[in-house]
TORKE-416782 format. One line per 10 residues: number of its first residue (from 0); for each residue x, y, z of C-alpha. Coordinates in Angstrom, 1 decimal. Layout:
<sites>
NUM> X,Y,Z; ...
</sites>
This chain:
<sites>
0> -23.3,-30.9,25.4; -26.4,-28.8,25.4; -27.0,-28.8,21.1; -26.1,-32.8,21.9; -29.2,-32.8,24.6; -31.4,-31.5,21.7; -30.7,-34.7,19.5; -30.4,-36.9,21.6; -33.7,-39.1,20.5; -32.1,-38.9,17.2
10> -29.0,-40.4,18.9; -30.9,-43.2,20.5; -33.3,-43.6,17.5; -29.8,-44.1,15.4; -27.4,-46.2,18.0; -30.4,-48.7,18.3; -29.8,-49.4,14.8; -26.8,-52.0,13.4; -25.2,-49.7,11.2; -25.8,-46.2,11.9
20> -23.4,-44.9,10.2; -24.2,-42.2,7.3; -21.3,-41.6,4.4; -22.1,-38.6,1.8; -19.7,-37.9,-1.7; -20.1,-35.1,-3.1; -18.1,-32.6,-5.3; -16.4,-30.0,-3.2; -15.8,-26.6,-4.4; -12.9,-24.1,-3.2
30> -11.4,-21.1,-4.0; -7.9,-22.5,-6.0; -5.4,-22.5,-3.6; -2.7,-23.8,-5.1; -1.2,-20.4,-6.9; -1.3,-19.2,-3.1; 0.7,-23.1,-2.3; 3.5,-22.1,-5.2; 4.1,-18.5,-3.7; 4.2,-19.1,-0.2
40> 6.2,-23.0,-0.9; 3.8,-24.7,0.5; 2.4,-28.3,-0.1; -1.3,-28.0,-1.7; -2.2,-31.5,0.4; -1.2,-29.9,3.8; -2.8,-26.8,3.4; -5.8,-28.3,2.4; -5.8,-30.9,5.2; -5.0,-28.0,7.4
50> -8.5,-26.3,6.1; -10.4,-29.8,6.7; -9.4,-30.4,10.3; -9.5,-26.8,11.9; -13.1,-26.6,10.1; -14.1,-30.0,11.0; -13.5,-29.1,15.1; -15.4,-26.2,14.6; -18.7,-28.0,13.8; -19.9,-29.8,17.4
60> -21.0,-32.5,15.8; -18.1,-34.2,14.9; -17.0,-34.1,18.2; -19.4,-36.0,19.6; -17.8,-39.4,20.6; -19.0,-42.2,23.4; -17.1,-42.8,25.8; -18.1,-46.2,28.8; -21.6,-46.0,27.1; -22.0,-42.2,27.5
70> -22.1,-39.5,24.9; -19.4,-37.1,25.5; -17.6,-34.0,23.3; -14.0,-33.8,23.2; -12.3,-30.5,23.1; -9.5,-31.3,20.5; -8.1,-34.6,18.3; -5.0,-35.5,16.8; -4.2,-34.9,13.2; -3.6,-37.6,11.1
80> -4.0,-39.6,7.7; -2.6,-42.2,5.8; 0.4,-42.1,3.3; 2.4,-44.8,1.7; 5.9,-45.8,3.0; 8.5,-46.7,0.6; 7.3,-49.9,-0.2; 3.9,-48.7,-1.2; 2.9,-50.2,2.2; -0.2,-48.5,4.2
90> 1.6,-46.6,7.2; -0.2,-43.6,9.1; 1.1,-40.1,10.0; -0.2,-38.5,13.0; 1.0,-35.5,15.4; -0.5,-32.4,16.7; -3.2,-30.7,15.3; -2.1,-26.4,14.9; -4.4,-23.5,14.0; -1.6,-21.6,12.8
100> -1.1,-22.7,8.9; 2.8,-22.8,8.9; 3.3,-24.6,12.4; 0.7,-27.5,11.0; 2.3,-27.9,7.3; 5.7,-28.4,9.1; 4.1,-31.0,11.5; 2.6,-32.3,9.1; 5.8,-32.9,6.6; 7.5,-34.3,9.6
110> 5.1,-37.2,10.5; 4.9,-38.2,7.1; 8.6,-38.1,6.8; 8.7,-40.5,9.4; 5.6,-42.7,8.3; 7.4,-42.9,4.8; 10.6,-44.1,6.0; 9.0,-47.0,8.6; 8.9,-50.6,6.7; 6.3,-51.2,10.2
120> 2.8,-49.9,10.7; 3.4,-47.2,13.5; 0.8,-44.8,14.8; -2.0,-47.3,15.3; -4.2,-46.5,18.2; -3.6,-49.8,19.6; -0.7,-48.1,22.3; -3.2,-45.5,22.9; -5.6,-45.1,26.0; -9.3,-46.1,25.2
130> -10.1,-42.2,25.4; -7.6,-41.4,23.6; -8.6,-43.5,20.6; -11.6,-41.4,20.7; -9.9,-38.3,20.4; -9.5,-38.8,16.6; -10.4,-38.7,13.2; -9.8,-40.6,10.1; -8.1,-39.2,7.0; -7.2,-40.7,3.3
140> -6.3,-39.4,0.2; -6.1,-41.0,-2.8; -4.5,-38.4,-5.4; -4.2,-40.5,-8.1; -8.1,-41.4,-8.4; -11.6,-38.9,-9.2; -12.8,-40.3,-6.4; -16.9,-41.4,-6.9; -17.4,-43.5,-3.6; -15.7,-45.2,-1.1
150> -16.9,-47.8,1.8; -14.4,-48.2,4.5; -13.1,-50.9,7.0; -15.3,-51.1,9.7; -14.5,-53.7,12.7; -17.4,-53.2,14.0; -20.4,-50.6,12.7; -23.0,-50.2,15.5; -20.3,-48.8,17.7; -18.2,-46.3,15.5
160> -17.6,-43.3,16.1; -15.2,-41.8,14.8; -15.6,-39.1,11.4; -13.9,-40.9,8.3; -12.5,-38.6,5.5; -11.4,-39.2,2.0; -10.8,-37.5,-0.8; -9.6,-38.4,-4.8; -7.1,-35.9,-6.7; -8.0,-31.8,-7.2
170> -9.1,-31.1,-10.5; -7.3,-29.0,-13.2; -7.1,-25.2,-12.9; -10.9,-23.7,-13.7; -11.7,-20.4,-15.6; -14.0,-19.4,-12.4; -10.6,-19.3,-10.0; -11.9,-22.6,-7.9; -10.8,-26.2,-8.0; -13.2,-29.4,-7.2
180> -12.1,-32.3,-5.6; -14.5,-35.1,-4.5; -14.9,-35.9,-1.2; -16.4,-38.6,1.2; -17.5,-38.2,4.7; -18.5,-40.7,6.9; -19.9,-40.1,10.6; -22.4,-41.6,13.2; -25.8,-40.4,12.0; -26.7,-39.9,15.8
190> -24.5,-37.0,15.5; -24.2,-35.8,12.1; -26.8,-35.5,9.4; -26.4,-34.4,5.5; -26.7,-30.2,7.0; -23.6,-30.8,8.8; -21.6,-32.0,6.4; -22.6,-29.0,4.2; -21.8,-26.8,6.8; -18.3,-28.4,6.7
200> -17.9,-28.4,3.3; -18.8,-24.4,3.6; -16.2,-23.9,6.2; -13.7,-25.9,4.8; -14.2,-23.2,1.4; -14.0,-20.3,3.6; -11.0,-20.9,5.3; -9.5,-21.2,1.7; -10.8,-18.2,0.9; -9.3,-16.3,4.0
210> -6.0,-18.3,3.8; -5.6,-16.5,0.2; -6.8,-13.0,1.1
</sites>
């Protein structure tokens, strides 16, 4: 909590506000993965959510949550996003978040498995503890879409907290070895300003990088 202690007249400045939230797109470039993906037999979306979540825990900021009206930092949160079930219903997938790329991609295949097959919404934080629904972060893809913006559902904006994600389909294969994709992040501005989402976006490109050698 000490880098919090640094900002936190930025944090007060922002909570007094009615929406403090802060929501960037922008272009996102990465070394093209996907040759590695075909090799290895592994699913492009799950290896790059893989790079997104164990480079968005790195940065402190987006694990600042609050907590019974206190600013705290959890240590880890669980990995999830949305997929469609097979009546092109919303349903989430969520399960343990892994550092090692193989153990994640096959948690990850199995909660959408189950997500898919459920005609119910499961995995709602709604069962969950109240700081345990902190210990989270939101996650969408919409591969069928360049996505160019996105605003969210928000009960209630003066107190979220929680990091939203999304991003539209990867573009085609590029002469310079990298694909794009367009992402969105949204975050409390209290806690994250425009640096530290290109500070994610950097470690989300190196972990690419070092994934394919």
């Amino acid at each position: 909590m000490h880098n919090f202690e640094k900002r936190r007249d930025r944090y007060n400045a922002f909570a007094s506000f009615e929406n403090p939230l802060v929501n960037l797109s922008f272009e996102l470039e990465v070394p093209d993965f996907r040759p590695f993906c075909k090799a290895n037999k592994l699913p492009p979306f799950h290896v790059f959510l893989y790079c997104v979540l164990n480079s968005l825990k790195e940065i402190d900021n987006f694990m600042y949550r609050v907590f019974e009206g206190e600013v705290i930092k959890i240590d880890d949160f669980m990995a999830s996003y949305t997929v469609l079930n097979q009546d092109n219903n919303l349903n989430f997938a969520r399960f343990q978040r892994s550092s090692d790329l193989r153990e994640f991609v096959a948690r990850s295949l199995e909660a959408k498995k189950f997500a898919e097959s459920s005609d119910v919404l499961v995995n709602s934080t709604e069962a969950l503890s109240p700081l345990d629904k902190r210990r989270n972060v939101h996650i969408t893809c919409m591969p069928w879409l360049k996505l160019v913006a996105i605003e969210h559902p928000i009960y209630q904006h003066k107190s979220y907290d929680i990091p939203s994600l999304a991003w539209g389909r990867f573009s085609d294969p590029r002469d310079d070895g990298k694909l794009s994709v367009n992402m969105s992040v949204l975050a409390h501005h209290g806690f994250v300003d425009g640096y530290h989402v290109h500070l994610l976006a950097q470690a989300i490109a190196a972990r690419a990088a070092h994934i394919i050698g």
